[in-house]
C-alpha positions as CSV (number, residue, x, y, z in Angstrom):
1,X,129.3,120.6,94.9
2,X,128.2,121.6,91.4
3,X,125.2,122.2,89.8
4,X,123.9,120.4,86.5
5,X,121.0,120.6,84.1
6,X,119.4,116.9,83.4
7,X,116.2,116.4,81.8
8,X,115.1,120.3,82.1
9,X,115.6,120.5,86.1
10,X,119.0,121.0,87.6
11,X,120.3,118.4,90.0
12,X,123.0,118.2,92.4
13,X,126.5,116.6,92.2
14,X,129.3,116.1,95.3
15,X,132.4,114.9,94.8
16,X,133.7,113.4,98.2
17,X,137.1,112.1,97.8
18,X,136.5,108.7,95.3
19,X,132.8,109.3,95.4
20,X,130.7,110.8,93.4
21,X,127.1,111.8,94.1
22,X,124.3,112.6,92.3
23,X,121.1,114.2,93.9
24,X,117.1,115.6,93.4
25,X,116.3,116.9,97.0
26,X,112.9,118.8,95.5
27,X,111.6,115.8,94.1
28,X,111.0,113.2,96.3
29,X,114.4,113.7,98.5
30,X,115.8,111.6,95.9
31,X,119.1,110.2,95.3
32,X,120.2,109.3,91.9
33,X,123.2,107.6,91.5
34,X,126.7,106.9,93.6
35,X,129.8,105.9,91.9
36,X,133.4,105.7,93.2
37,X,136.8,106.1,90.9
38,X,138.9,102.9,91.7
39,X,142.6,103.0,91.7
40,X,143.1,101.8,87.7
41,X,141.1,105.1,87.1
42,X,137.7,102.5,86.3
43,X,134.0,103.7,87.5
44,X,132.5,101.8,89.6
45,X,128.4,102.4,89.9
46,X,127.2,101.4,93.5
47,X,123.5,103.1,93.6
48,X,122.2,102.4,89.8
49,X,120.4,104.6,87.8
50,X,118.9,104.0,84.4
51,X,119.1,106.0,81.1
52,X,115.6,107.8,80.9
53,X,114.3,110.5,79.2
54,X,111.8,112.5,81.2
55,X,111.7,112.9,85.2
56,X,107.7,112.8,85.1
57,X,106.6,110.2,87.3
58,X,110.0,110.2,88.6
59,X,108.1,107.9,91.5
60,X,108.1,105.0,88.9
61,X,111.9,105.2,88.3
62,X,113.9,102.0,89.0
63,X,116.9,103.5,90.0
64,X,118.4,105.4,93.0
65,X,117.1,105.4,97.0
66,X,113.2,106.4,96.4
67,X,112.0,107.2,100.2
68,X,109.2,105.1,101.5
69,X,107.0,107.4,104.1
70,X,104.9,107.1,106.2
71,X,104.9,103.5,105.1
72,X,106.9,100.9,103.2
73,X,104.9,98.4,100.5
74,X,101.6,98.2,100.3
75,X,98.9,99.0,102.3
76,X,95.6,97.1,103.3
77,X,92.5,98.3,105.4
78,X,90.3,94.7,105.7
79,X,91.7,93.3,102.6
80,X,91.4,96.1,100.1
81,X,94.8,97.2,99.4
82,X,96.1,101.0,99.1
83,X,94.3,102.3,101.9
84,X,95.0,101.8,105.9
85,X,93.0,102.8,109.0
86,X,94.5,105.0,111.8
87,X,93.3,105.3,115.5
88,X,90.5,107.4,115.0
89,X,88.6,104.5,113.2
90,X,88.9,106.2,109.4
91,X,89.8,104.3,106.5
92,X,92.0,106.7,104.2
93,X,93.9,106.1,101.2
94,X,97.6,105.2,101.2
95,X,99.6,104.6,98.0
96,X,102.2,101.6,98.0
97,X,105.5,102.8,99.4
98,X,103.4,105.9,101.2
99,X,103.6,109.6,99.5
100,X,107.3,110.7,99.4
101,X,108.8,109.3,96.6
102,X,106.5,111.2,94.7
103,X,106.3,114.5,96.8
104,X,108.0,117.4,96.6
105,X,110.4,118.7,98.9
106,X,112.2,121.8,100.3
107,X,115.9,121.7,100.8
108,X,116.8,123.5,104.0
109,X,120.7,122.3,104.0
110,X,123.1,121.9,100.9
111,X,126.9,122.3,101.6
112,X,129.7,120.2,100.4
113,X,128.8,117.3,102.6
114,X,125.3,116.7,101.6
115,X,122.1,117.9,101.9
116,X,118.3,117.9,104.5
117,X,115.1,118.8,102.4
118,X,111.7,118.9,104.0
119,X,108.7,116.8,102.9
120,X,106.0,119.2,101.7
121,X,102.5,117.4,101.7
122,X,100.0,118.0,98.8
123,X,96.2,117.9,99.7
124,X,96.5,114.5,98.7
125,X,98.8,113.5,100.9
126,X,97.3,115.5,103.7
127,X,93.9,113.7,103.4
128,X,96.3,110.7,103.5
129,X,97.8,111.2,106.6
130,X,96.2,114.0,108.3
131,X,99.0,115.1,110.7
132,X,101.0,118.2,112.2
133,X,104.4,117.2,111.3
134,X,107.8,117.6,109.8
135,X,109.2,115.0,107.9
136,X,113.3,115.7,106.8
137,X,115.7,113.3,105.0
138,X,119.0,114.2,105.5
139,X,122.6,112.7,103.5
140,X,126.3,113.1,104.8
141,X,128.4,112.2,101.8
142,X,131.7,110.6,102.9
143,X,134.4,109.2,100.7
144,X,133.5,105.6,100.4
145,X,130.2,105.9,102.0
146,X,127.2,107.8,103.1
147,X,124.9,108.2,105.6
148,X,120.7,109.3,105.3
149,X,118.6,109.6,108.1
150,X,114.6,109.9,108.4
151,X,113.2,112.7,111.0
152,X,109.8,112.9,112.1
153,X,108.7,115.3,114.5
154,X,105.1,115.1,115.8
155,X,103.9,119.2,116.1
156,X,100.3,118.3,117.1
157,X,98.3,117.1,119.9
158,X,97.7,113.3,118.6
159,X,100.4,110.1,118.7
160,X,101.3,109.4,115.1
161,X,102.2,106.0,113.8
162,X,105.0,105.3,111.0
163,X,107.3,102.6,109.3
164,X,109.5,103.9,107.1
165,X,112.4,103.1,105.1
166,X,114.8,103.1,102.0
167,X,114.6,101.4,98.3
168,X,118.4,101.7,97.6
169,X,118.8,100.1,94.1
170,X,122.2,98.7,94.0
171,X,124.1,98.3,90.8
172,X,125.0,94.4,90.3
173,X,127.1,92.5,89.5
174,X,129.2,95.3,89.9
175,X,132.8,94.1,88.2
176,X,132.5,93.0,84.9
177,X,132.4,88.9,84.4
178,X,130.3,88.3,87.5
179,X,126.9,87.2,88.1
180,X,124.6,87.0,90.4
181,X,126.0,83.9,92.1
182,X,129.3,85.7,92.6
183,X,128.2,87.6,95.8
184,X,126.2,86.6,99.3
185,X,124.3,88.1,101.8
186,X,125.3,87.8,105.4
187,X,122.4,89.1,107.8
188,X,121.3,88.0,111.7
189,X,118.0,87.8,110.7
190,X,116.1,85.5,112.9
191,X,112.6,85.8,111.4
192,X,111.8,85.6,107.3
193,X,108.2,86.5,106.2
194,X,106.4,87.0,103.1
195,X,103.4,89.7,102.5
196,X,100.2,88.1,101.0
197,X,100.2,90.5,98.5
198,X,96.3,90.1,98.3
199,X,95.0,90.2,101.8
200,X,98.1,92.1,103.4
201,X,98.6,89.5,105.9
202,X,102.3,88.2,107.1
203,X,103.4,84.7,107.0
204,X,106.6,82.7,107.5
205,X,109.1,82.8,104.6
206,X,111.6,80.2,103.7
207,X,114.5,79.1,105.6
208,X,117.7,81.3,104.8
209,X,120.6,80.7,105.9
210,X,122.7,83.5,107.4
211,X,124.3,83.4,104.0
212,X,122.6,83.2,100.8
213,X,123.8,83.8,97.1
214,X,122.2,87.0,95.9
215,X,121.3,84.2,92.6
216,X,118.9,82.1,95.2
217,X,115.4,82.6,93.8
218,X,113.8,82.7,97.4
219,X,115.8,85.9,98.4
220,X,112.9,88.2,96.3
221,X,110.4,89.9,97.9
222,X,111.5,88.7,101.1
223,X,111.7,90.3,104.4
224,X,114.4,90.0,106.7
225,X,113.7,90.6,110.5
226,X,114.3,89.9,113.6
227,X,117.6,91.2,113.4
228,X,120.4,90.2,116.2
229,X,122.5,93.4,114.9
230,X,121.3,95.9,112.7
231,X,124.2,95.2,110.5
232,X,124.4,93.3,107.1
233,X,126.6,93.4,104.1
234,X,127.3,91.8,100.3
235,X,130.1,90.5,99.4
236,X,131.9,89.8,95.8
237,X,132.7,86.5,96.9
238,X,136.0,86.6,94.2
239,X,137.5,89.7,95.2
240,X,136.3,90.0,99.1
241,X,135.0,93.5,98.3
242,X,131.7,94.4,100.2
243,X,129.1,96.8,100.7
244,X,128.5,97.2,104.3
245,X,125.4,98.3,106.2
246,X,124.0,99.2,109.3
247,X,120.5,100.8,110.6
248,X,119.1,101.3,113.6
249,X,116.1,103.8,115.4
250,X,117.1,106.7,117.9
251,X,114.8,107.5,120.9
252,X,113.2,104.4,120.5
253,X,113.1,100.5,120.2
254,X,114.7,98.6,116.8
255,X,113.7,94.9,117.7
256,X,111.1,95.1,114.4
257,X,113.8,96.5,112.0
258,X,114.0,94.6,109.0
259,X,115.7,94.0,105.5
260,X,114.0,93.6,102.1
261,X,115.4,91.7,99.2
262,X,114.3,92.1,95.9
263,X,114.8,92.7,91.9
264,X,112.0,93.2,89.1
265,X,114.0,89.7,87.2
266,X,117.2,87.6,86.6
267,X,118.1,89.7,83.7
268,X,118.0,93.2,86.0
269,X,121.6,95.4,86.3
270,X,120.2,95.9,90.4
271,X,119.6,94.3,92.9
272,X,117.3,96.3,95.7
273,X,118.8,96.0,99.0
274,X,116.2,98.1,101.5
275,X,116.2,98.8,105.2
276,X,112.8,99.3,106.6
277,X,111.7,100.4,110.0
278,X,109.3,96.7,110.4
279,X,107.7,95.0,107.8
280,X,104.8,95.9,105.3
281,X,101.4,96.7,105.8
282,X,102.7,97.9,109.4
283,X,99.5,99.9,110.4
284,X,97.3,97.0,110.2
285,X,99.5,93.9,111.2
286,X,101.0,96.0,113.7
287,X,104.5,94.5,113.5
288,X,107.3,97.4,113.1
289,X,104.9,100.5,113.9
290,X,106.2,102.9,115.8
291,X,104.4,105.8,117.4
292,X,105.8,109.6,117.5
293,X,104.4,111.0,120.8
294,X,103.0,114.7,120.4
295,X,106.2,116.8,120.8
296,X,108.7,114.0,120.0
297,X,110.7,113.1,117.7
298,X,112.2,110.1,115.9
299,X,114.9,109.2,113.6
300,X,115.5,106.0,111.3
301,X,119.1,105.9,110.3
302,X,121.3,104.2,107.7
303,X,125.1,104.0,107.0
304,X,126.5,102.1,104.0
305,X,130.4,102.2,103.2
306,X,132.1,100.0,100.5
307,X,135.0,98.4,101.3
């Protein structure tokens, strides 16, 4: 692990056999970038990240794994979007994608296989989501993978409700020549929905098939769920090289698990590959919440290897 000034801060690199990683655990728990050395001595990029100039706003970056807490996409109390309404009856604000891809964090662990960092709320984010609790995101860097999970642990007297989840952008195509139509998505999805980006409601989605050309139009801004195993990959149809997934819940149920597709346009280097915890707007449709009892805790996890 070595240390490197970018953009006035200093970020993390590991190098893990093939691998390398590059990482901004005080901001926003952030991932940057993950490339791998392939055996001609060529750089691959897997997790993409742009050319910028400034980490202000860092939130508004397309590029790395942003974390998505207490809630993924947006959120709608009645119809007006970026606020939500918890058990007590109160309608609070709620930014899209929650508050920790723009909060800062405290790392507690940094070794040569990774690193934890804390969430530490703002009064912003406290009026948010007024709750006694520890958030932690934590990487293991392997070789030709790595693995992140989400903790929450629930340190007061009331149940808390959450749905997070990951906004990995993926470099792609990732070998020269290709396109688009030159890799597929396998999932066991059994449920596709769309968000009504106006009202927050859910509806069904188009059919899919179990594999679907990452060039199929339909595959953006969709949600994936329903999930028979929470494992799904990519694959470069031409070579037979994949990226390889799987997520899942400890200490608690993972039937509302769900995948979202999605890039800003055609002409994008990424495509955005994100494991969730349920779908969007979770607190009000009430499809993939899950409630931390006082005392408990629970973990959202997800492993991706290349291969």
């Amino acid at each position: 692990m070595e240390r490197i000034p970018y953009l006035g801060h200093t970020i993390f690199r590991w190098q893990v056999g093939a691998s390398s990683f590059l990482a901004l655990p005080e901001k926003g728990a952030r991932l940057m970038n993950w490339n791998v050395t392939l055996g001609d001595g060529s750089i691959r990029d897997i997790v993409y990240w742009p050319e910028i100039d400034t980490l202000d706003g860092i939130e508004k970056v397309r590029g790395g794994n942003p974390i998505l807490f207490p809630f993924c996409g947006r959120s709608f109390d009645q119809g007006e979007i970026h606020h939500w309404r918890a058990e007590d009856g109160v309608r609070r604000p709620m930014p899209i994608h929650g508050l920790a891809r723009q909060g800062a964090f405290r790392t507690t662990r940094l070794d040569e296989g990774g690193f934890s960092a804390q969430f530490v709320p703002d009064a912003a984010a406290k009026a948010a989501y007024p709750f006694d609790y520890e958030f932690v995101v934590s990487y293991r860097f392997d070789p030709l993978g790595l693995f992140v999970e989400l903790q929450l642990t629930n340190l007061g007297r009331k149940p808390m409700p959450w749905s997070a989840g990951h906004h990995f952008y993926f470099t792609l195509p990732w070998s020269p020549g290709r396109t688009r139509r030159d890799y597929v998505l396998e999932t066991t999805a059994t449920q596709h929905l769309r968000h009504d980006l106006q009202r927050g409601g859910l509806s069904a989605g188009p059919a899919i098939g179990a594999r679907e050309s990452l060039a199929h139009p339909d595959l953006v801004d969709l949600i994936h769920t329903g999930l028979k195993r929470e494992r799904f990959v990519v694959t470069e149809t031409a070579t037979g090289s994949q990226l390889r997934f799987r997520s899942g819940m400890a200490h608690t149920h993972s039937r509302d698990l769900a995948v979202v597709t999605w890039t800003q346009d055609e002409k994008a280097p990424y495509y955005c590959i994100e494991p969730w915890m349920g779908p969007p707007n979770s607190a009000e449709n009430r499809v993939g919440l899950h409630t931390v009892a006082p005392g408990q805790t629970q973990k959202f996890y997800v492993e991706i290897t290349i291969a």
